[in-house]
MDTraj code that builds the backbone (N, CA, C; nanometers):
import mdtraj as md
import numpy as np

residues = "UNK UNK UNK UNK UNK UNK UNK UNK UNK UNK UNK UNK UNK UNK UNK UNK UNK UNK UNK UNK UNK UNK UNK UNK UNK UNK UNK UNK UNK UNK UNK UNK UNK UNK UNK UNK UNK UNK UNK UNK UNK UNK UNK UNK UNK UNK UNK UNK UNK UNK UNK UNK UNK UNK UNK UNK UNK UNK UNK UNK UNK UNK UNK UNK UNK UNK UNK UNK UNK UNK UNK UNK UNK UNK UNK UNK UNK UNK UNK UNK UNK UNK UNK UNK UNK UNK UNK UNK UNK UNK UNK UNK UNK UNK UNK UNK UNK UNK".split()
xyz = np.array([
    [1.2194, -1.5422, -1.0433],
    [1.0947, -1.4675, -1.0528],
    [1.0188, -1.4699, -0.9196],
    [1.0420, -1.5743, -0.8632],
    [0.9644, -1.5928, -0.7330],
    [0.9895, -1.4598, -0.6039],
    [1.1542, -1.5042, -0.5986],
    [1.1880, -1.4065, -0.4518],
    [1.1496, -1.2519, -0.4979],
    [1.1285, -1.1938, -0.6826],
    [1.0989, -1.0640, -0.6939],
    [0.9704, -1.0626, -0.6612],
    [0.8640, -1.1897, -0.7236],
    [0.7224, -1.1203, -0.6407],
    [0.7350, -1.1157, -0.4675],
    [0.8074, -1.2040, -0.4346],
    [0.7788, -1.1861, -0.2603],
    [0.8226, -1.0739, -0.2105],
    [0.9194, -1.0311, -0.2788],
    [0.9524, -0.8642, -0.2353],
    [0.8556, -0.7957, -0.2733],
    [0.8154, -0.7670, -0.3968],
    [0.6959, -0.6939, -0.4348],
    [0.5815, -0.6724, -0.3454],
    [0.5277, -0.8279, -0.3220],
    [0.4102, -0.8722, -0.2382],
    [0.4210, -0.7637, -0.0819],
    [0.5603, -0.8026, -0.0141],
    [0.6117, -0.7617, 0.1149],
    [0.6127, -0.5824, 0.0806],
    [0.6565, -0.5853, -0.0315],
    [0.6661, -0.4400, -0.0130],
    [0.4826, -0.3275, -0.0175],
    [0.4236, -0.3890, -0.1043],
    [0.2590, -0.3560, -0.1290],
    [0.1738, -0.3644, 0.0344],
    [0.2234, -0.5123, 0.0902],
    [0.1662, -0.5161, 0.2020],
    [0.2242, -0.4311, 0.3315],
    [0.3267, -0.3866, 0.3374],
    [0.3607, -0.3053, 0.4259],
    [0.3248, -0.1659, 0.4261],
    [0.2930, -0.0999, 0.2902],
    [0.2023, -0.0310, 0.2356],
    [0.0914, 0.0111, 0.2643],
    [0.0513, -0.1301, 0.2840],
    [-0.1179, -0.1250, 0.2930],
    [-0.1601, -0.1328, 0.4200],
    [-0.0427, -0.1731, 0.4938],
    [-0.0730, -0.1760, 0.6765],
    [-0.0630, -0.0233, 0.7006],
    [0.0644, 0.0107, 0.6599],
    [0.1024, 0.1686, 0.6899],
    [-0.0229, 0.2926, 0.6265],
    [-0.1009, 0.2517, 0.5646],
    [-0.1592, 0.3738, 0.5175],
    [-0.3054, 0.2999, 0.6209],
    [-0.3328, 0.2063, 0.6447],
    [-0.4624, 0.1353, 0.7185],
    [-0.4201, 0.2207, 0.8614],
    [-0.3014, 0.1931, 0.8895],
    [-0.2359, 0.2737, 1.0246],
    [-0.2635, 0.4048, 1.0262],
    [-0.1993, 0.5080, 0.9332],
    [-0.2619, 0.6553, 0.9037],
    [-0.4119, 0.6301, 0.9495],
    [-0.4510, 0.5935, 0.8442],
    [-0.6113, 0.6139, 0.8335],
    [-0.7012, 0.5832, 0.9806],
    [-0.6198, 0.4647, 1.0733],
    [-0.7114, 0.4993, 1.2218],
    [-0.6481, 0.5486, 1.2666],
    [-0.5292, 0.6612, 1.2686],
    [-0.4660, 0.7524, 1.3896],
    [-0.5573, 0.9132, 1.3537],
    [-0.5461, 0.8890, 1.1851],
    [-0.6454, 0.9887, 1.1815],
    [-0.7707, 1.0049, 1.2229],
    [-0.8053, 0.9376, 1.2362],
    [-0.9381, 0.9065, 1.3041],
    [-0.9816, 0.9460, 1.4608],
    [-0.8940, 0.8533, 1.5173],
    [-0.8650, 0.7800, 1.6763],
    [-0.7977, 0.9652, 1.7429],
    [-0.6787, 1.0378, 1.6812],
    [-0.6255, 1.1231, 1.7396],
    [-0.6907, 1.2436, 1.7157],
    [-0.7658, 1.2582, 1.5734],
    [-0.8986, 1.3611, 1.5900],
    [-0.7309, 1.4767, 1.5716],
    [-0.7530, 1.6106, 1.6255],
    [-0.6669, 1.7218, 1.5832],
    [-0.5243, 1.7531, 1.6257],
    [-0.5290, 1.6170, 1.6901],
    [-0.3789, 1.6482, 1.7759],
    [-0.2882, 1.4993, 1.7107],
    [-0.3487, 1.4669, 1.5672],
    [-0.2843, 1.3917, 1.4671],
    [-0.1264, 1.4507, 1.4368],
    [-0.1098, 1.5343, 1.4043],
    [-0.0188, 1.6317, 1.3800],
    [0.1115, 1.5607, 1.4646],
    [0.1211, 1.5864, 1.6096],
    [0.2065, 1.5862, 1.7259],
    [0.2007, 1.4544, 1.7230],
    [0.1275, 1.3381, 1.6896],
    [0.1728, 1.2174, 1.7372],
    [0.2630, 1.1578, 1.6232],
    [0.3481, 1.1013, 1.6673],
    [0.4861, 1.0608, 1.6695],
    [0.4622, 0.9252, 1.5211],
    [0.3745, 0.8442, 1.5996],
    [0.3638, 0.7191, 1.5192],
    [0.2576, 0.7694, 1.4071],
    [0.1987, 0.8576, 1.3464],
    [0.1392, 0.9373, 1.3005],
    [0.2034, 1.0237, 1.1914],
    [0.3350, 1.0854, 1.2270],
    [0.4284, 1.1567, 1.0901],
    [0.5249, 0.9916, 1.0978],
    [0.5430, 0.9083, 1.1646],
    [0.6186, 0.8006, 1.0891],
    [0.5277, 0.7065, 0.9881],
    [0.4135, 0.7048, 0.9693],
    [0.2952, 0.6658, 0.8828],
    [0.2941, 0.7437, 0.7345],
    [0.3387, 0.9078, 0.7809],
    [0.3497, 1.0017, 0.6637],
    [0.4216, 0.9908, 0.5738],
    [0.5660, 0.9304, 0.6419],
    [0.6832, 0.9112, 0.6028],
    [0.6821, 0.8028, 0.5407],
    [0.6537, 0.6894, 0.5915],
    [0.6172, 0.5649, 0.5161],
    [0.5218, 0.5422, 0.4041],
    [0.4109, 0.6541, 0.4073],
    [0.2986, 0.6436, 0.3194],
    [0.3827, 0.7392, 0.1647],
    [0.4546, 0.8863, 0.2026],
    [0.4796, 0.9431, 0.1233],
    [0.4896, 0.8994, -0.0442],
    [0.5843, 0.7529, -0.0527],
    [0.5820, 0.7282, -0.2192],
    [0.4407, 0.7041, -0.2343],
    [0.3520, 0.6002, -0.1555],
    [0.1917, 0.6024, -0.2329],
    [0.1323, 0.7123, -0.2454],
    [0.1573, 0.8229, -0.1903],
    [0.0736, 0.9105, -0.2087],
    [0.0774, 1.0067, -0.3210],
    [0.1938, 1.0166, -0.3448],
    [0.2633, 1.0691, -0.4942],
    [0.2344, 0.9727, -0.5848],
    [0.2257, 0.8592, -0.5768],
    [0.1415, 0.7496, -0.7002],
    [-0.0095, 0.7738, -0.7360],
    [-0.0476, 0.8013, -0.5879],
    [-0.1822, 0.8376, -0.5766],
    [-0.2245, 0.9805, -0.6660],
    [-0.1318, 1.0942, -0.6564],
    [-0.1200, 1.1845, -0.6924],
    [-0.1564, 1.2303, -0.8671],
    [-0.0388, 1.1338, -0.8480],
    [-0.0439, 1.0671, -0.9981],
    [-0.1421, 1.0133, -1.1297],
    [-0.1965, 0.9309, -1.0502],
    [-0.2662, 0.8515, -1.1381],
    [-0.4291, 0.9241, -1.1275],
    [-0.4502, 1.0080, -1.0161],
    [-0.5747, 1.0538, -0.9984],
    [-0.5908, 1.2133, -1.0974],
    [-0.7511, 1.1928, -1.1320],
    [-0.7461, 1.2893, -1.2143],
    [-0.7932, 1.4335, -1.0792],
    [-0.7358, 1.5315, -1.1773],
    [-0.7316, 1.7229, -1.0674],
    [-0.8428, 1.7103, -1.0329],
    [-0.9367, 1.6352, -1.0932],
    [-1.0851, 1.6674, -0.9772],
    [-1.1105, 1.6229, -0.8855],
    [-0.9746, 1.5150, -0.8318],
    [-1.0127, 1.4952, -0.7513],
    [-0.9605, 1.4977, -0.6157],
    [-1.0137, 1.5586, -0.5151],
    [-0.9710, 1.6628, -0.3760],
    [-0.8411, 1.5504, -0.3316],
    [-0.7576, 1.6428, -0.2721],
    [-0.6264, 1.5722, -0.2098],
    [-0.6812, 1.4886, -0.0725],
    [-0.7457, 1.5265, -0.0142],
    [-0.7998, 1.5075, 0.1121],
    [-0.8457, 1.3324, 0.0740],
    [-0.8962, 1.2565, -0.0764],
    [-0.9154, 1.2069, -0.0994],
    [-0.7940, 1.0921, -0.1369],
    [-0.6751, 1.1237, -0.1726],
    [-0.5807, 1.0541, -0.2235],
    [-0.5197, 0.9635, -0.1499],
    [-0.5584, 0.9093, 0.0044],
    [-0.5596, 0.8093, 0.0810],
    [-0.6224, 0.7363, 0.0446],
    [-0.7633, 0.7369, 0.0085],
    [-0.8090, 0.5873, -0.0798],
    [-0.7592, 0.5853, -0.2087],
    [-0.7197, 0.6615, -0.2873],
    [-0.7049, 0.6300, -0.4016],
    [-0.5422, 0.5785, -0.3628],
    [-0.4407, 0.6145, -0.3203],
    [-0.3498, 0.4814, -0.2915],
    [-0.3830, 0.3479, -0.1808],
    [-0.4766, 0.3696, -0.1132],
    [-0.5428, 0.2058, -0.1081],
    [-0.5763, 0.1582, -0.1975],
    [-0.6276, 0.2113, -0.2743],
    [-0.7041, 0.1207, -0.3689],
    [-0.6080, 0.0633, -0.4634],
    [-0.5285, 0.1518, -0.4927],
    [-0.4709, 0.1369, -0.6321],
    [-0.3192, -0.0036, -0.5469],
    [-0.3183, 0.0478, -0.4150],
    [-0.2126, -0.0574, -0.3428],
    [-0.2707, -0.1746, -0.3554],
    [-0.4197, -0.1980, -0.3131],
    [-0.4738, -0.2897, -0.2687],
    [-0.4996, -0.3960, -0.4312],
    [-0.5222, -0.2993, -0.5039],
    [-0.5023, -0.3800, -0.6553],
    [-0.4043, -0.3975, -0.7245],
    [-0.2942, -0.3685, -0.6874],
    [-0.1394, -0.4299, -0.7195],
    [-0.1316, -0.5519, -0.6261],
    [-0.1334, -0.5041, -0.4911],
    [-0.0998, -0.6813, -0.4032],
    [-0.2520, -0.7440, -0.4888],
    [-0.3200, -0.7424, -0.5068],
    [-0.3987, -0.8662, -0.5529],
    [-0.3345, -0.9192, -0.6967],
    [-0.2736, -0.8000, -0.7427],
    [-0.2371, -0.8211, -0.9512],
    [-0.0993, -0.9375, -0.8755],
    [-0.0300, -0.8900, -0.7897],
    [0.1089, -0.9364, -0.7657],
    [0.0877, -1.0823, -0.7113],
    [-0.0304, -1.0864, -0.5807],
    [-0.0270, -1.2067, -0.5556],
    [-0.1108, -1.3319, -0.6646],
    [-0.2055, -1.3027, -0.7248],
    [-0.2415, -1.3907, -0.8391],
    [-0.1309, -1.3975, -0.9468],
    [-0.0517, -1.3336, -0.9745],
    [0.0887, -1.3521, -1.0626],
    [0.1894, -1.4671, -0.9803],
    [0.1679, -1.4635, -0.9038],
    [0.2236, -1.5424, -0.7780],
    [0.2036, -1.6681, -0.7626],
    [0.0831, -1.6971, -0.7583],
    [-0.0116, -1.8205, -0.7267],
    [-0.0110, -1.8935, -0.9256],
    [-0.0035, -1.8337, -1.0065],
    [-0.0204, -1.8724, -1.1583],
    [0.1514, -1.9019, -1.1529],
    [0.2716, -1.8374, -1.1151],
    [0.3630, -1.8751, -1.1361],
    [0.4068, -1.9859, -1.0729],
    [0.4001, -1.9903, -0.9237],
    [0.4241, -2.1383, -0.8573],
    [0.3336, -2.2659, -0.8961],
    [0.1906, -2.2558, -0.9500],
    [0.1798, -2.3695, -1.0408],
    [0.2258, -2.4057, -1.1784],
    [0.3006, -2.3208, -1.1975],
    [0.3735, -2.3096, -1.3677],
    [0.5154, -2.3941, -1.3493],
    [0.5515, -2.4016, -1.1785],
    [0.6602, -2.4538, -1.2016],
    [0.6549, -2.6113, -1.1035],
    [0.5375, -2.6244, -1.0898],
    [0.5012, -2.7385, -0.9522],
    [0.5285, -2.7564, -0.8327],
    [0.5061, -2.5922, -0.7559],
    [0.5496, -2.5641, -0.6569],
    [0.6410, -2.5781, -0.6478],
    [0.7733, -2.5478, -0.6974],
    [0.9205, -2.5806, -0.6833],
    [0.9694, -2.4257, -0.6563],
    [1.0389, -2.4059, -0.5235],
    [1.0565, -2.3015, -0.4737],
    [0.9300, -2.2415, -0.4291],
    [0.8496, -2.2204, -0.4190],
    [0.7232, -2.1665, -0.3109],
    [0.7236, -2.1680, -0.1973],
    [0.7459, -2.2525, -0.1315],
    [0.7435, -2.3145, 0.0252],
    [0.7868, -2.1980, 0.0869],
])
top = md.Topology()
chain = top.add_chain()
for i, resn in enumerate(residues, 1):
    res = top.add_residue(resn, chain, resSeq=i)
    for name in ("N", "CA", "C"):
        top.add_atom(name, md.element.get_by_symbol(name[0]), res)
traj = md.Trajectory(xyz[None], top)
C-alpha cells in the first residue's frame, strides 16, 4: 500500500509543479506564451488535469477558469493522498516509510 501512495503522491505533485509552471509562463510571457517551448511542454503535461478539471466543473463555469479548478481539485487529492499516507505508516509503526 505504501509504494502505491508514493506513486500517487509523486504523481499529484508533479502535477501541481507543472500546472504552478503554466500558470507563471502565462503570466511572465504575456502573448508570446504560445511560441515558448517550455510553455506547450506544461500543456502537454497539464492536459489529463485539465480534462479532470473539465469534468468535474459545472458549464458555468468559463474554461479560461479550469486551471484553478485542476489546482484545486490536484491540490486536494495530494493532501487526501498524503494524510492517507501519514494514517497508514502509523498503522503499521513506521515499518517501510523511511
Amino acid at each position: 500500500m505504501i509504494p502505491f501512495l508514493n506513486v500517487a503522491q509523486l504523481l499529484l505533485y508533479i502535477g501541481l509543479l507543472a500546472l504552478v509552471g503554466q500558470g507563471l509562463l502565462y503570466v511572465l510571457a504575456g502573448q508570446k506564451r504560445e511560441g515558448n517551448f517550455f510553455y506547450q511542454l506544461f500543456q502537454v503535461l497539464n492536459r489529463p488535469w485539465m480534462v479532470l478539471a473539465r469534468l468535474v466543473s459545472p458549464a458555468k463555469v468559463a474554461s479560461r477558469h479550469h486551471g484553478w479548478v485542476a489546482f484545486f481539485v490536484l491540490g486536494a487529492l495530494y493532501l487526501g493522498v498524503t494524510l492517507l499516507k501519514i494514517e497508514r505508516c502509523l498503522s503499521v509503526a513506521m515499518a517501510g516509510c523511511r
